[in-house]
C-alpha angles and dihedrals in degrees: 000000000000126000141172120207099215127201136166144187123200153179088258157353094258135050095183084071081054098257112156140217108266102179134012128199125190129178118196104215103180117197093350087307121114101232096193091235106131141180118213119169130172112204131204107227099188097224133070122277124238120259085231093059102034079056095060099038109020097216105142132211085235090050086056101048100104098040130103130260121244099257088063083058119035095096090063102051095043092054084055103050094036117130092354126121107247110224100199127162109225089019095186086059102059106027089049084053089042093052093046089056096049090041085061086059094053141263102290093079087059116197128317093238082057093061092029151049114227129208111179111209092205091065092047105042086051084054093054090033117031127171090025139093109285091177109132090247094054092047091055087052095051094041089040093239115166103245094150091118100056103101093152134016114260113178093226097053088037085060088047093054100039094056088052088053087043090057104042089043092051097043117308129276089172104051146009120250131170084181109130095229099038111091098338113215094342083060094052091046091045091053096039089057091042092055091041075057095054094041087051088059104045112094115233121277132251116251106214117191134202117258121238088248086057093045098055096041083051090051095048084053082045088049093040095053100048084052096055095045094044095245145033123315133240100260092052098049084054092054093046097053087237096121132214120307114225 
């Protein structure tokens, strides 16, 4: 299974006041591993961007200048995210940004949600967790994910993060946990394959029996015992099939 943690910055909060995507991050986790294979794109918006945005993310107009617009790499970024599933916390706020910017192209790119699944984290984090804090930041705090170097948001460290939170959330590919609300079945599944692993690797055991000479001193303690308590011992009642007396 192939998947894309998405994540964007952009001039704004609202495309539809024409406010544009600035970065793009995107992060490939194939079959619940981080392959490394990431996707990190700067975009030139050609308009300014709002104080209030420049102040969470810090990504300047001036800092944009030389890069291309999104037209000169949509093809790109679609051949990346094609047929994956998108993880994105907070899903309505970038794929609405994402489709704006491809409607802009035309129709023939069609909408994000048409080439790709989508699981927001968000929705699923409020449905584990509800009544607490589901921000990015209080979810690294609750799956004890290392988020001390995130000053500002970046689109491209926000989808690292945010894969390491995904996986410990959803089961655990970063650790091992037997804990009951810490993964659910996915958890289960996820430690069960991880001990079938271990036991594949194990070579076989050695079956060590009892000598004759063992056997028959076991037998005189056996022997000595029952003496002892008037009647057979318990050993020798399990062997036997006879079960325990109450």
């Amino acid at each position: 299974m192939r998947q894309v943690v998405l994540d964007t910055e952009t001039t704004g909060l609202e495309p539809n006041d024409g406010h544009r995507v600035i970065e793009i991050g995107c992060v490939e986790v194939v079959n619940r591993r981080i392959t490394g294979n990431n996707l990190h794109l700067y975009l030139n918006p050609e308009r300014e961007i709002d104080e209030g945005a420049l102040a969470v993310h810090g990504i300047s107009t001036e800092f944009l200048a030389d890069k291309p617009t999104f037209d000169k790499v949509v093809d790109e970024f679609l051949a990346f995210v094609d047929g994956a599933e998108l993880v994105i916390h907070n899903a309505p706020f970038d794929v609405g940004f994402l489709n704006h910017e491809l409607r802009m192209l035309g129709a023939r790119y069609g909408r994000i949600e048409d080439r790709c699944g989508i699981l927001d984290t968000l929705v699923m984090a409020r449905h584990k967790h509800p009544g607490q804090k589901n921000n990015l930041d209080a979810l690294c705090r609750r799956y004890d994910v290392e988020n001390g170097h995130r000053e500002l948001h970046g689109a491209l460290l926000d989808a690292e993060i945010l894969a390491d939170v995904y996986l410990a959330m959803t089961g655990g590919q970063t650790r091992l946990s037997l804990g009951a609300n810490e993964g659910g079945e996915q958890g289960n599944e996820a430690v069960a394959e991880a001990i079938r692993r271990l036991d594949a690797q194990r070579p076989p055991l050695k079956v060590v029996k009892a000598s004759e000479e063992e056997a028959r001193r076991h037998q005189d303690k056996l022997a000595a015992i029952a003496g002892s308590n008037d009647g057979p011992t318990l050993w020798e009642q399990l062997e036997k099939g006879k079960g325990v007396q109450h």
